[in-house]
C-alpha positions as CSV (number, residue, x, y, z in Angstrom):
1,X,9.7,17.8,-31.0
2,X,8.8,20.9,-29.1
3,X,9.2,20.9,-25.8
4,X,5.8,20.7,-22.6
5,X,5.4,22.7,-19.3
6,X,6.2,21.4,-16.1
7,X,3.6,22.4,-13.7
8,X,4.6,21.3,-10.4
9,X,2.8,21.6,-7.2
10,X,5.4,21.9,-4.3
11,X,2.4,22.6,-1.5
12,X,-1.2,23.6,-1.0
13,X,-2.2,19.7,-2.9
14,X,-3.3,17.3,-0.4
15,X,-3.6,19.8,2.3
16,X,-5.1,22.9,3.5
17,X,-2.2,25.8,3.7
18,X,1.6,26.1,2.4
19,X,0.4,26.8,-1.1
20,X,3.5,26.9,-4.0
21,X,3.4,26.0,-7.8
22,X,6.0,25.9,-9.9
23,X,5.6,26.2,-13.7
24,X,8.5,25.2,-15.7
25,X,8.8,25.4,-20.1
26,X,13.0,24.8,-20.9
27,X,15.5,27.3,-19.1
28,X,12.4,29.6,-17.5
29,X,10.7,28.8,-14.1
30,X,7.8,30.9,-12.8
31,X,6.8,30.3,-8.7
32,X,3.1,31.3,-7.8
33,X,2.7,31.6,-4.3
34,X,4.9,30.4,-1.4
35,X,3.0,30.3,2.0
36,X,3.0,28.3,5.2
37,X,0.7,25.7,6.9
38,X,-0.2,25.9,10.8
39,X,1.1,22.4,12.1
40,X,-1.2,19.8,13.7
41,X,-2.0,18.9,17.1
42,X,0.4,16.2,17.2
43,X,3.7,18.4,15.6
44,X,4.6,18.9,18.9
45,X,6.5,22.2,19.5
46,X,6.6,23.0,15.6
47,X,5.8,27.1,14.8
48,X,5.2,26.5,11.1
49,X,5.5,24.1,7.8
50,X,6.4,25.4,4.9
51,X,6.5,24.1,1.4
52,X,9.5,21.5,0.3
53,X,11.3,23.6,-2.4
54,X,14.2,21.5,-2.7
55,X,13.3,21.0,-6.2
56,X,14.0,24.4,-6.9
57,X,17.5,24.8,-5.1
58,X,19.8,23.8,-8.0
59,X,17.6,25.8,-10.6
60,X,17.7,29.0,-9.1
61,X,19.6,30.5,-11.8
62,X,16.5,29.6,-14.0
63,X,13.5,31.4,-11.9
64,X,12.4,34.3,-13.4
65,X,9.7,35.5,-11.2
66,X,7.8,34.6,-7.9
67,X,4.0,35.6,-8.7
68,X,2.0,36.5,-5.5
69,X,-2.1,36.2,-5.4
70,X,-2.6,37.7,-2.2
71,X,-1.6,38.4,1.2
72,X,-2.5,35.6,3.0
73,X,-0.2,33.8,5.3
74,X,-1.1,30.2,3.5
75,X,0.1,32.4,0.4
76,X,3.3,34.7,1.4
77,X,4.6,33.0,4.9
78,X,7.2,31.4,3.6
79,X,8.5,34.3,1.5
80,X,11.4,35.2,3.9
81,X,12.8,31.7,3.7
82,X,11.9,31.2,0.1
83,X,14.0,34.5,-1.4
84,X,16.9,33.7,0.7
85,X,17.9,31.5,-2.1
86,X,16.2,32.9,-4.9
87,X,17.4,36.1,-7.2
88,X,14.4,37.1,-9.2
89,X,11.5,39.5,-8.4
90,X,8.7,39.1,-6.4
91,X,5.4,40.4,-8.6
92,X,2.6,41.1,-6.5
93,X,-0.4,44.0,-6.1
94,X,0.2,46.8,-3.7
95,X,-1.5,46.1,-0.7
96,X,0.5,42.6,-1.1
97,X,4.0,43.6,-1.5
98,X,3.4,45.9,1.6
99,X,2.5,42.7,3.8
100,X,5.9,41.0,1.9
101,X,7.9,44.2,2.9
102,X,7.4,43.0,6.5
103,X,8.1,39.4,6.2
104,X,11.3,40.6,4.5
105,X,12.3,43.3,7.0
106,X,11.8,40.4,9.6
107,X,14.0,37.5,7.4
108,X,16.7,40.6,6.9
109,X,16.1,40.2,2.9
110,X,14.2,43.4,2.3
111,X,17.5,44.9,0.6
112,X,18.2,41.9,-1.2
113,X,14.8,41.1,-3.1
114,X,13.0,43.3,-6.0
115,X,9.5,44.1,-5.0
116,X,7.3,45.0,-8.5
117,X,3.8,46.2,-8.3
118,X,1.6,44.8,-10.5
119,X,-2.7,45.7,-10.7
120,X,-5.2,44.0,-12.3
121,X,-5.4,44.7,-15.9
122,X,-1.4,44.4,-16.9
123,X,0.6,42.5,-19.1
124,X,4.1,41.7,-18.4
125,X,6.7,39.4,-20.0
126,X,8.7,37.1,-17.8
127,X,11.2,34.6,-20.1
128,X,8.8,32.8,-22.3
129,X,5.7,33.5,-20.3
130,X,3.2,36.5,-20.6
131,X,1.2,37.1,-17.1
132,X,-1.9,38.7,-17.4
133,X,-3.0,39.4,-13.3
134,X,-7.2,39.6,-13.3
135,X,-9.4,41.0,-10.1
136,X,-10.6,38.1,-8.1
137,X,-12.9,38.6,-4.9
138,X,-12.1,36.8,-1.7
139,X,-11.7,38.1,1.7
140,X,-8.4,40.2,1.7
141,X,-8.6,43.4,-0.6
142,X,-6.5,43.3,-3.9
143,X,-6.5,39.4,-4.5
144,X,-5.6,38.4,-8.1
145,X,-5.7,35.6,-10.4
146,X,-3.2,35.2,-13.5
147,X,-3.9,34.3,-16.5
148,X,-0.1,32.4,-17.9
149,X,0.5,32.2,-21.6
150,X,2.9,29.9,-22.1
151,X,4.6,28.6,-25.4
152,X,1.9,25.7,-25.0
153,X,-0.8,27.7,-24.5
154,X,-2.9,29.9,-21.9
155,X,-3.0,28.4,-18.3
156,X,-5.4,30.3,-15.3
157,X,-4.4,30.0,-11.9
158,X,-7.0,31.3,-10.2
159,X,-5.7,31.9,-6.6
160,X,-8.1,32.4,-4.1
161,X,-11.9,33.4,-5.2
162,X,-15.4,33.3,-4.8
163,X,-18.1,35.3,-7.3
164,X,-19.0,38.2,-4.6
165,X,-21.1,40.9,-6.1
166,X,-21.1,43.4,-3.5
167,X,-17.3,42.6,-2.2
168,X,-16.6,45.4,1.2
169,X,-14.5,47.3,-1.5
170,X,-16.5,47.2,-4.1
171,X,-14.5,45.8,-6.6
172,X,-16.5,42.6,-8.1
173,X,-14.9,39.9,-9.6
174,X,-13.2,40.2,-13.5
175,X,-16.1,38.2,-15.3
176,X,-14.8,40.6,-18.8
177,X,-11.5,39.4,-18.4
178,X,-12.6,35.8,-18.0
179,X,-15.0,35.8,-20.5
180,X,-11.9,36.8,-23.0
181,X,-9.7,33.9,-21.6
182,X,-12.1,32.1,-22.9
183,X,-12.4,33.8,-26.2
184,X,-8.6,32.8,-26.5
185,X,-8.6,28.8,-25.8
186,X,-7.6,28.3,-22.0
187,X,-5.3,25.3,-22.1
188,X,-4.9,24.1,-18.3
189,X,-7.1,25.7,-15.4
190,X,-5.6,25.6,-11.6
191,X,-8.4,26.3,-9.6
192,X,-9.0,26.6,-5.8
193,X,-10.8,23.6,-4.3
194,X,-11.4,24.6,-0.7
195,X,-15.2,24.4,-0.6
196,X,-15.3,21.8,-3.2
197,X,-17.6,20.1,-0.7
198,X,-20.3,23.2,-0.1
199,X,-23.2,23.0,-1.9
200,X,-24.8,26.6,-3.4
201,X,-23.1,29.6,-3.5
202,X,-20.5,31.6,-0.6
203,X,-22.3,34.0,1.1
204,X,-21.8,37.8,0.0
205,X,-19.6,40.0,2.5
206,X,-22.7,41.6,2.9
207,X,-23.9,39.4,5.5
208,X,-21.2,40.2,8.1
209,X,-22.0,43.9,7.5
210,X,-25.3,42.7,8.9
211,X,-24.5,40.7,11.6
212,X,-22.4,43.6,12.9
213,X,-24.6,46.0,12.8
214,X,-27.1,44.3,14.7
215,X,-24.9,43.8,17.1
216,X,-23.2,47.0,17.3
217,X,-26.9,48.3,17.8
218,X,-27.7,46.1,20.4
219,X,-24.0,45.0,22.4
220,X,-24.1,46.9,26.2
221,X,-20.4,45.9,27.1
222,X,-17.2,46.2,25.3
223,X,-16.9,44.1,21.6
224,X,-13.6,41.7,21.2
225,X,-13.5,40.8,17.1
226,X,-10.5,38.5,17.0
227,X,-10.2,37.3,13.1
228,X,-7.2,36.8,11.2
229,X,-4.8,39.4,11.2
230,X,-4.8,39.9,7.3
231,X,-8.0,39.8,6.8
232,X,-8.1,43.4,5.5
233,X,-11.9,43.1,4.5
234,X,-13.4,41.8,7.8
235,X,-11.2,44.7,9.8
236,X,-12.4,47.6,7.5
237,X,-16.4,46.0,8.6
238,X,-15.4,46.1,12.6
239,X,-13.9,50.0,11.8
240,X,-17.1,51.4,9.6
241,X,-20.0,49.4,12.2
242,X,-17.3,51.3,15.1
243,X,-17.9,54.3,13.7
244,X,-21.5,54.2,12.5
245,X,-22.4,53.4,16.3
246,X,-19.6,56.0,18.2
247,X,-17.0,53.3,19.4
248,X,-13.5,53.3,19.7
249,X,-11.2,50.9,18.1
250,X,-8.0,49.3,19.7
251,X,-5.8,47.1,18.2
252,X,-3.9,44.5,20.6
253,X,-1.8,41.9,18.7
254,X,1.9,42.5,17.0
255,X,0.7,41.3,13.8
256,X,-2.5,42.8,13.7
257,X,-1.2,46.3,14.6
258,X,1.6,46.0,11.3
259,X,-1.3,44.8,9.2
260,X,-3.3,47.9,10.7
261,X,-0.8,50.1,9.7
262,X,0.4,48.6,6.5
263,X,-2.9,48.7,5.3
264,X,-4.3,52.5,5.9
265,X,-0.6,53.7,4.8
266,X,-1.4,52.2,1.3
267,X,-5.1,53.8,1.6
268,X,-6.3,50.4,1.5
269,X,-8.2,50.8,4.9
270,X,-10.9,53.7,5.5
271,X,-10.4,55.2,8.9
272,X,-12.4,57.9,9.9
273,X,-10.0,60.6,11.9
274,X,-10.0,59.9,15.9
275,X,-11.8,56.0,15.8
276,X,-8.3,54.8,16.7
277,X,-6.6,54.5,20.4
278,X,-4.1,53.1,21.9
279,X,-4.8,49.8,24.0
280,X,-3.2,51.3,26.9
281,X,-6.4,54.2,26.9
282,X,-9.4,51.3,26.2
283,X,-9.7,51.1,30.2
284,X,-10.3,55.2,30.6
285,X,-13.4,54.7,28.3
286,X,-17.1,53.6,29.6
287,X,-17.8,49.6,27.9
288,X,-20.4,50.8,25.6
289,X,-17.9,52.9,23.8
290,X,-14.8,50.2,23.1
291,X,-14.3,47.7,20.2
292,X,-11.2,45.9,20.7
293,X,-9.4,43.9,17.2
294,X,-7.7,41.2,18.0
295,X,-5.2,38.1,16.7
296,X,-6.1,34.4,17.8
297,X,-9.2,33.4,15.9
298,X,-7.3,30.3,15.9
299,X,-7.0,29.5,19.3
300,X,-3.2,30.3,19.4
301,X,-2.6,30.5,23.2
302,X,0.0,33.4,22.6
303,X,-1.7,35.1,20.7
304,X,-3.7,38.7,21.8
305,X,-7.7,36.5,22.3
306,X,-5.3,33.4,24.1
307,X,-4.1,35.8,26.6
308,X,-7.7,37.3,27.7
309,X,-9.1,33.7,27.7
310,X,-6.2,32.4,30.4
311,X,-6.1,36.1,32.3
312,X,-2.0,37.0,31.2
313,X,-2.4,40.1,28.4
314,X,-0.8,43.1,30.1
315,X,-3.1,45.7,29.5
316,X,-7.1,44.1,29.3
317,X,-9.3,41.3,31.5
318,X,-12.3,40.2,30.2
319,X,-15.0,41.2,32.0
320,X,-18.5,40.4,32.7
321,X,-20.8,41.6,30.0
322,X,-17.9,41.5,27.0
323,X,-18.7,40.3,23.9
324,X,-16.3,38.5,22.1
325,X,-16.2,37.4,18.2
326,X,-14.7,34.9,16.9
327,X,-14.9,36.2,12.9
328,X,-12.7,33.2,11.1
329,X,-13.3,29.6,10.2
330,X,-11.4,26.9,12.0
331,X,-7.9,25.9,10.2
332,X,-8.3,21.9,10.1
333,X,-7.0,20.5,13.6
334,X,-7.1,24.1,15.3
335,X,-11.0,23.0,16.6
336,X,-9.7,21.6,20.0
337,X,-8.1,25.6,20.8
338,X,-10.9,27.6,19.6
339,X,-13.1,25.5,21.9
340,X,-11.1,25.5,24.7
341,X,-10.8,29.5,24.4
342,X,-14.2,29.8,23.6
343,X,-15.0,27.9,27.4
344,X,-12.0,29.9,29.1
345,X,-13.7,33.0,27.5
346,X,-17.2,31.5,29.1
347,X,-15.6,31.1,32.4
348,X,-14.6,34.5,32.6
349,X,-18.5,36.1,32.0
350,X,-18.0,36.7,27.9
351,X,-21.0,36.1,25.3
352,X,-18.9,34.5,22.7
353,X,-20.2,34.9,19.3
354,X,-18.5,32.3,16.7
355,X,-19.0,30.5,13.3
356,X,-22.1,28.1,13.5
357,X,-24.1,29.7,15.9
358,X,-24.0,33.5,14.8
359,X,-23.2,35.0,11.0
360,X,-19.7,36.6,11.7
361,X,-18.1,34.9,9.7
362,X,-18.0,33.8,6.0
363,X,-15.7,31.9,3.6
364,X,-13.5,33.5,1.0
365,X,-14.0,30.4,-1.1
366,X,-16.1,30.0,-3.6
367,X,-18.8,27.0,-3.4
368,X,-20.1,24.2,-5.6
369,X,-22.2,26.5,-7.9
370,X,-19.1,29.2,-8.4
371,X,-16.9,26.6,-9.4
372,X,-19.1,25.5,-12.2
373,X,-19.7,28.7,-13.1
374,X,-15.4,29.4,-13.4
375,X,-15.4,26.1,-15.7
376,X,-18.3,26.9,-17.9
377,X,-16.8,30.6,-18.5
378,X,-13.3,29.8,-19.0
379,X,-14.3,26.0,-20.7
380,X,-10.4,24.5,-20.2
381,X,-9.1,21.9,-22.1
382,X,-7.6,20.5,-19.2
383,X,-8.4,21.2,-15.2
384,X,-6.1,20.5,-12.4
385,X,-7.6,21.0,-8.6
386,X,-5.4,22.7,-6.4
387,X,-5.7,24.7,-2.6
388,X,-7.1,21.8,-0.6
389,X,-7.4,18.1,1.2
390,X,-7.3,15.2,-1.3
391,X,-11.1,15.0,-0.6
392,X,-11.5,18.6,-1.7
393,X,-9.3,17.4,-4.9
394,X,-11.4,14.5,-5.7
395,X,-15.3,16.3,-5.2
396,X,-13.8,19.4,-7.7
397,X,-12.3,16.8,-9.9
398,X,-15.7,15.2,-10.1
399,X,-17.5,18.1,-10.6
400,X,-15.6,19.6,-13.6
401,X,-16.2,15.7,-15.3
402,X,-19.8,16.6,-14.7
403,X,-19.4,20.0,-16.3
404,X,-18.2,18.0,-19.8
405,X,-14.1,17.9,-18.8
406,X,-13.3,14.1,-20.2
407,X,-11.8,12.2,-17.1
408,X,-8.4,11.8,-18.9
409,X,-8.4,15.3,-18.7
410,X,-8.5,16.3,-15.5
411,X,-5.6,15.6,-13.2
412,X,-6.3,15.2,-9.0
413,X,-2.2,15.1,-7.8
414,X,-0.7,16.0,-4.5
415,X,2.3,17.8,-3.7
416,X,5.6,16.8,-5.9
417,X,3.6,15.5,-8.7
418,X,4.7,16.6,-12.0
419,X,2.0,17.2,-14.8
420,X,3.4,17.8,-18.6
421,X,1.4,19.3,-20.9
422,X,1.8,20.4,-24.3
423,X,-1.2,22.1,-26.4
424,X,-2.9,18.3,-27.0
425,X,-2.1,16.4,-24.4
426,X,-1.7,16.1,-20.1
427,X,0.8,13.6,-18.3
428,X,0.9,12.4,-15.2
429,X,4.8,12.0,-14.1
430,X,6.6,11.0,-11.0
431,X,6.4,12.4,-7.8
432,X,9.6,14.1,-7.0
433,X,10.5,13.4,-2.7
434,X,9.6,15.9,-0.7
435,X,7.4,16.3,2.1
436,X,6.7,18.6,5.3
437,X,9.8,21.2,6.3
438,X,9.4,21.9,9.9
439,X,10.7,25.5,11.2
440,X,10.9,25.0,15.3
441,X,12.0,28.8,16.5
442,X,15.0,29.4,14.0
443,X,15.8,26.0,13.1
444,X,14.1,25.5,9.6
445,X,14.1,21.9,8.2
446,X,16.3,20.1,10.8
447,X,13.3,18.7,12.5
448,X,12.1,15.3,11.1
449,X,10.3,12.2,11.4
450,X,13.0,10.9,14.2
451,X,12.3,14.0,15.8
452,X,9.0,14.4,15.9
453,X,8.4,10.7,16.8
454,X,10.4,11.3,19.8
455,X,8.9,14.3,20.9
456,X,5.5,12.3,20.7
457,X,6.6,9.7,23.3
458,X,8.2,12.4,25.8
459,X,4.3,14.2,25.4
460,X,2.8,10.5,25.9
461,X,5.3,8.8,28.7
462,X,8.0,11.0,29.7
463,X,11.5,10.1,30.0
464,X,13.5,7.9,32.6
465,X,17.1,8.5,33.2
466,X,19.5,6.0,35.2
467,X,23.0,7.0,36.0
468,X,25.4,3.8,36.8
469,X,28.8,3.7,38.5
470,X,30.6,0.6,38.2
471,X,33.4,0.1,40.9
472,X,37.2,-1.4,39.3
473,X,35.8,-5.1,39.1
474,X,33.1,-4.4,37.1
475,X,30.1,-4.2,39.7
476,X,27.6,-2.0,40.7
477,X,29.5,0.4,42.9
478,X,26.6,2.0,45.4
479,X,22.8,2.9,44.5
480,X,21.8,4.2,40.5
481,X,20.9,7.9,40.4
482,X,17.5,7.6,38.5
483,X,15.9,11.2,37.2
484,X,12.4,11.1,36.0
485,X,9.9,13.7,33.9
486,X,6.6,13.0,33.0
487,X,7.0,9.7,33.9
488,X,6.7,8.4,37.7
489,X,7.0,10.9,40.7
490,X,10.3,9.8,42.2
491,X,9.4,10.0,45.8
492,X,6.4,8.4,45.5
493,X,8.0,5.5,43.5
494,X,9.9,3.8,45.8
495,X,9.4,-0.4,44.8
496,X,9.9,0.4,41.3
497,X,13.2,2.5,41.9
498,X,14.1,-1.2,43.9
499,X,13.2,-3.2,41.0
500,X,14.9,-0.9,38.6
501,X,18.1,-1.1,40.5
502,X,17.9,-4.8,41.1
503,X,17.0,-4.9,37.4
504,X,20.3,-3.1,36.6
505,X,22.3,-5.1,38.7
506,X,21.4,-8.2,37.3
507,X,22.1,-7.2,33.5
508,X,25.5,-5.9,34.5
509,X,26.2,-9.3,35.9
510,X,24.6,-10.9,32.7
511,X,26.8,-8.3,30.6
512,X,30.0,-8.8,32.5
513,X,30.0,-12.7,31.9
514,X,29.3,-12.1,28.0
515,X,32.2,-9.3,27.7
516,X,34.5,-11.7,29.3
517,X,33.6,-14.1,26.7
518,X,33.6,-12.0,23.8
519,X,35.9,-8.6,25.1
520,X,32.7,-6.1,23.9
521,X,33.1,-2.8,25.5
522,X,31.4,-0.2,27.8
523,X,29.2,0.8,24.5
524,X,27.2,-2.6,24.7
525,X,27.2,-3.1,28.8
526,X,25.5,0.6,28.6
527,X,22.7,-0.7,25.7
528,X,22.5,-4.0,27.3
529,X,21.4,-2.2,30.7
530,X,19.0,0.4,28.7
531,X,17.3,-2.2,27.1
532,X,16.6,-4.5,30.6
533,X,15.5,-1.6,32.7
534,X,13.2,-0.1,29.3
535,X,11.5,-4.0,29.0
536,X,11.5,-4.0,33.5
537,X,9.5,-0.7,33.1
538,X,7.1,-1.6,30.3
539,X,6.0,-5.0,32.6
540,X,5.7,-3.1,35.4
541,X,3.6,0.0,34.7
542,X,2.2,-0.7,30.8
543,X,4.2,2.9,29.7
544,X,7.1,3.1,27.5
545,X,8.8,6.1,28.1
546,X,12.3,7.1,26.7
547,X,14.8,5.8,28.6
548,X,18.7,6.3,29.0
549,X,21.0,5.0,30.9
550,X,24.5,6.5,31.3
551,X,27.2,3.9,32.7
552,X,30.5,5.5,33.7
C-alpha cells in the first residue's frame, strides 16, 4: 500500500494572520510559511501569537526545507522563533530572505540558519518533493506561489495573490505557469481565502497611484502616509508621487527605516538621488515640500503615527494643515485603535485620509471573481481553503462547489486538522492539540488561559490585598493592612475597609473553632479568610476583583 501526504495546517485556518503548513509524505517534511498574528483586544499585555508548532518539535530531524511566499509579517514573523529548533534551509525570493536576515540578526540565529534564494521560474528538489516557485501579484514585491510535486501528485499553494495587471513593478501574475499546472493534473489546491466574501474583482495598484497623485497635486501642508512597514509596493508609490511633485521623504519608524533600507540595497525600491532626509531635517523644510512614511497603520500606540496622535515622538507634532494617510486595511479587532488615532489625529488639526472614505488603500487579495478564475485554470481534483476566518473558509469552499469541485472533495478545516491524500482520494483526520502561543516581551509560550483569564479580571476589577497578623492565641492582633489597585480608592473607602476587617475578624473566629476541632493549619485559616472577605466584597459593591489575603 503506498503511502498519502500529510498536509497539516498549524496556523493561518480559522483566523486571520500566523500562517504555517506543514506537508508531510514518510521521512520528509516541508513548512510553508511561519508568521505571526496581532493579538486581540482582550489578550491583554500580549506582543504577538504565533503558530503552535509543537507538532513539529520531535520531527525536526525529518524537515527538509521551510518554503517562504513573501515578506509579510503574517508570513515570516515567527521565523526567529521557528529556526531556533529547526536545521534545514529557509527557501525564499530575494527581497524575502533580506527581510528574514533581520528577523534572524534580531533572534541571534542569522549564523545558524541557511538562507537560499530562489526566483520565480526554478525547480529544486527537496526529499521526495520538487518545488516549482511561480510569480504571484499582491502588494509586497517578489511574492510567490509553489507549485509541490509530491509522490501523490502536484499540490499549488498559492500564498498570497490577486490577478493585478498592471502590478507597481510591473511584473503580472504567472497565468503560463498556471495554465501548465494545469496541463499536468493539479491534485490538491491551497488557496488564499481572505476576500472570499468580496464580490468582483481587487482593484488594480493603479488606483492608489491615482489617489496619490491627486493629492500630491492638491495637499498645501505636509503628507503623513503611515501603511505597513513591508509593504514595499505602497512605499515605492509615496516615493515616485514624492518626486513627481518635488517633496522630500522621511522615514520615522524602526521597522520602517530597516525595510527602507533593506529594500533599495537589493534594488527592489527606486529612489531617485537626494528624495531622502533624515527626520531630524523635515522641520528645516517649508510644509509643502515634506512627505513623511510612517509605521502604525494599525493603530499601535508605540508605533511612529501613535506617537504624533498622543503628542510624545521626539522629533515631529502634527500641525494644523497636515495631511495624514492611513494606506492599510484594518487587521480584525485593531478598528477600536485606528479610530481612536484617527480622532486624536483630528484633535490635533490633521485631514485624515483612510480606507472607506478616500482610495488609499487597496487589498492584496484577490476577490470572488479571481478565485474562480484560479480554480477554472488550475481545475484541482481536490481544494482546501486556507489564509482566513472560518467564514472566509466556508464562502471559498462554496464557491469552488459552484465552480464543479464535488463537496466530498473540498476540505474547509482549521488549524491542527490533518488532511491525507493520496492520488484518488482526501481524508479528513484528527485534530492534533494545539492552539494560540502567546510571546509577552521574551517570554514565548508561558502565557496561557490561567493567565490571560487573570489578567482580564485585574483590567475589569482590580485587585484587593489584606495583610493579617494574628497575635499568640490565635486572634486578630491590631487593624488589617488592606492595599488596593483598580479597585476602591483607599481613602475614600472608609465603611467598607470597617466591614472588611469586621469581616476578617469574624472568619478567623469561625476558622479557629474548626482548627481546634479538626487541627487544619495556617494554609486553610488563610483561604478561609480570602474567600469571606472575596464573597463580603462581591455583596457590597457588585465587583469581583482578585483578592489575597496574606495571614502571618
Amino acid at each position: 500500500m503506498s503511502s498519502k501526504l500529510r498536509i497539516l495546517p498549524l496556523g493561518g485556518l480559522g483566523e486571520i494572520g500566523k500562517n504555517m503548513t506543514v506537508l508531510e509524505y514518510e521521512e520528509a517534511i516541508i513548512v510553508v510559511d511561519a508568521g505571526i498574528m496581532f493579538p486581540e483586544n482582550d489578550m491583554l499585555g500580549i506582543d504577538l501569537i504565533i503558530p503552535d508548532y509543537n507538532y513539529l518539535l520531535d520531527k525536526t530531524e525529518k524537515v527538509v526545507a521551510v518554503l517562504i511566499t513573501h515578506g509579510h509579517e503574517d508570513h515570516v514573523g515567527a521565523l526567529g522563533h521557528l529556526m531556533a529548533h529547526l536545521d534545514a534551509p529557509i527557501y525564499a525570493t530575494r527581497l524575502t530572505n533580506g527581510l528574514i536576515a533581520g528577523k534572524l540578526r534580531e533572534a541571534k540565529l542569522f549564523h545558524e540558519v541557511e538562507l537560499r534564494n530562489i526566483q520565480a521560474g526554478d525547480v529544486f528538489q527537496v526529499g521526495p518533493f520538487t518545488i516549482e516557485p511561480f510569480h504571484v501579484a499582491h502588494s509586497i514585491p517578489d511574492g510567490v506561489g509553489f507549485g509541490i510535486t509530491t509522490p501523490v501528485g502536484l499540490v499549488v499553494h498559492t500564498g498570497d495573490y490577486k490577478f493585478d495587471h498592471t502590478p507597481v513593478d510591473g511584473w503580472p501574475p504567472d497565468f503560463a505557469k498556471l495554465a501548465e499546472f494545469s496541463q499536468r493534473g493539479v491534485l490538491c489546491l491551497l488557496a488564499d481565502s481572505t476576500n472570499a466574501e468580496r464580490p468582483g474583482w481587487t482593484q488594480s495598484e493603479t488606483v492608489i497611484t491615482q489617489a496619490f497623485d491627486e493629492l500630491f497635486r492638491n495637499a498645501e501642508g505636509r503628507i503623513i502616509v503611515a501603511t505597513f512597514a513591508s509593504l514595499i509596493s505602497r512605499i515605492q508609490q509615496v516615493i515616485n508621487a514624492a518626486a513627481q511633485y518635488n517633496r522630500k521623504v522621511a522615514v520615522t519608524g524602526r521597522s520602517m527605516r530597516e525595510n527602507v533600507r533593506i529594500a533599495r540595497e537589493l534594488g527592489y525600491l527606486d529612489v531617485p538621488d537626494g528624495i531622502l532626509v533624515e527626520i531630524e531635517q523635515i522641520n528645516k523644510l517649508p510644509a509643502h515640500r515634506v512627505v513623511i512614511l510612517a509605521t502604525g497603520s494599525q493603530g499601535e500606540p508605540t508605533a511612529a503615527l501613535g506617537r504624533l496622535a498622543h503628542g510624545r515622538h521626539r522629533h515631529l507634532t502634527i500641525e494644523e494643515g497636515d495631511t495624514v494617510v492611513i494606506s492599510a486595511h484594518p487587521i480584525p479587532g485593531n478598528e477600536e485603535m485606528i479610530y481612536r488615532i484617527i480622532n486624536r489625529l483630528i484633535q490635533r488639526g490633521a485631514h485624515v485620509l483612510y480606507e472607506g472614505i478616500a482610495n488609499v488603500h487597496v487589498s492584496g487579495h484577490a476577490s470572488r471573481e479571481e478565485m474562480k478564475l484560479l480554480i477554472n485554470l488550475l481545475r484541482p481534483r481536490f481544494f482546501v481553503p486556507i489564509h482566513g476566518e472560518l467564514r472566509h473558509l466556508k464562502a471559498h469552499g462554496r464557491l469552488a462547489q459552484e465552480m464543479g469541485i464535488p463537496q466530498q472533495n473540498i476540505a474547509v478545516v482549521e488549524n491542527g486538522r490533518v488532511l491525507e491524500l493520496d492520488g484518488h482520494s482526501l481524508t479528513i483526520g484528527p485534530r492534533i492539540p494545539g492552539g494560540y502561543v502567546f510571546v509577552d516581551g521574551s517570554g514565548v509560550g508561558d502565557i496561557g488561559p490561567a493567565v490571560m483569564r487573570d489578567r482580564e479580571r485585574l483590567a475589569d476589577s482590580g485587585f484587593f490585598v489584606a495583610v493579617v497578623q494574628l497575635d499568640e492565641q490565635g486572634g486578630l492582633a491590631g487593624k488589617p493592612e488592606f492595599i488596593s489597585r483598580g479597585f476602591v480608592y483607599l481613602d475614600a473607602a472608609g465603611e467598607l475597609l470597617q466591614g472588611a476587617e469586621e469581616t476578617i475578624e469574624r472568619a478567623i473566629a469561625a476558622a479557629t473553632v474548626v482548627a481546634g476541632a479538626n487541627g487544619s493549619g495556617r494554609a486553610e485559616l488563610n483561604d478561609r479568610v480570602q474567600d469571606a472577605l472575596a464573597r463580603y466584597l462581591y455583596a457590597e459593591t457588585g465587583r469581583r476583583p482578585m483578592v489575597y489575603t496574606v495571614v502571618k
